[in-house]
N, C-alpha and C positions, 0 to 999 in steps of 0.2 A: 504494500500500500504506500503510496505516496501522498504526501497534501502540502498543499498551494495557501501559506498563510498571506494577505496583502493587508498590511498595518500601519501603523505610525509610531513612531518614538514617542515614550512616556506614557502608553496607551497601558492601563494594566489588564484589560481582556486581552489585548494581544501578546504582554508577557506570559499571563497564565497558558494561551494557547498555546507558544512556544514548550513552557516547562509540563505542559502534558503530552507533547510530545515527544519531551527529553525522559520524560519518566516511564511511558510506555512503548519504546523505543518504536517511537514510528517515525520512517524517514519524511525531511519537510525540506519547505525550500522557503524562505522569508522574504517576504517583497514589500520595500515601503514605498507608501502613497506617496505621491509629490516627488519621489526623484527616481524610482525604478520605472513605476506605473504612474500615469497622471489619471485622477478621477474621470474623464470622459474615457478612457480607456477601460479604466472597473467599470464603470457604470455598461460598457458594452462586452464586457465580458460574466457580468452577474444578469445582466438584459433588463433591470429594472433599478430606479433612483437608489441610491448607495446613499444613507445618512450615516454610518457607523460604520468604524473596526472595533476588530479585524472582519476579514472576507474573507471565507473560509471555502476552499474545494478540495476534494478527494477523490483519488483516482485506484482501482480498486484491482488494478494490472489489465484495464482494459484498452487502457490509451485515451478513456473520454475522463475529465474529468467533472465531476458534478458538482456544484455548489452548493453549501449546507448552510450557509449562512454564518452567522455568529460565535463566538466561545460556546456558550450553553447549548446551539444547537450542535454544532462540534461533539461535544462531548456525550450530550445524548447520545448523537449516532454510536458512536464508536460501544454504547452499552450492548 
């Protein structure tokens, strides 16, 4: 499994999504808003207005990755 966090600095859902990924060792890749990705670019890759991080997608070894939204939706899934 792979997942696509896109965040911002000082953001603490996106640290927590970080360290539940350090702790349940799933591999991730960190993207920050404003200088990796610009918000027109999330908002067209979530396909609806982005108010919040992080933005969260998972990729399940299919090559699609799916968007799950948020930290808490995040982590539900993975229950």
């Amino acid at each position: 499994m792979n997942v696509l966090i896109y965040g911002k600095p000082g953001c603490p859902s996106c640290s927590k999504s970080v360290q539940f990924c350090n702790q349940n060792n799933i591999s991730y890749s960190y993207h920050t808003v404003g200088v990796d990705i610009t918000k027109e670019q999330l908002l067209e890759k979530v396909g609806k207005p982005v108010r919040s991080v992080p933005q969260i997608f998972i990729n399940e070894g299919d090559g699609f990755f799916e968007h799950v939204g948020g930290y808490e939706d995040f982590v539900e899934k993975m229950k």
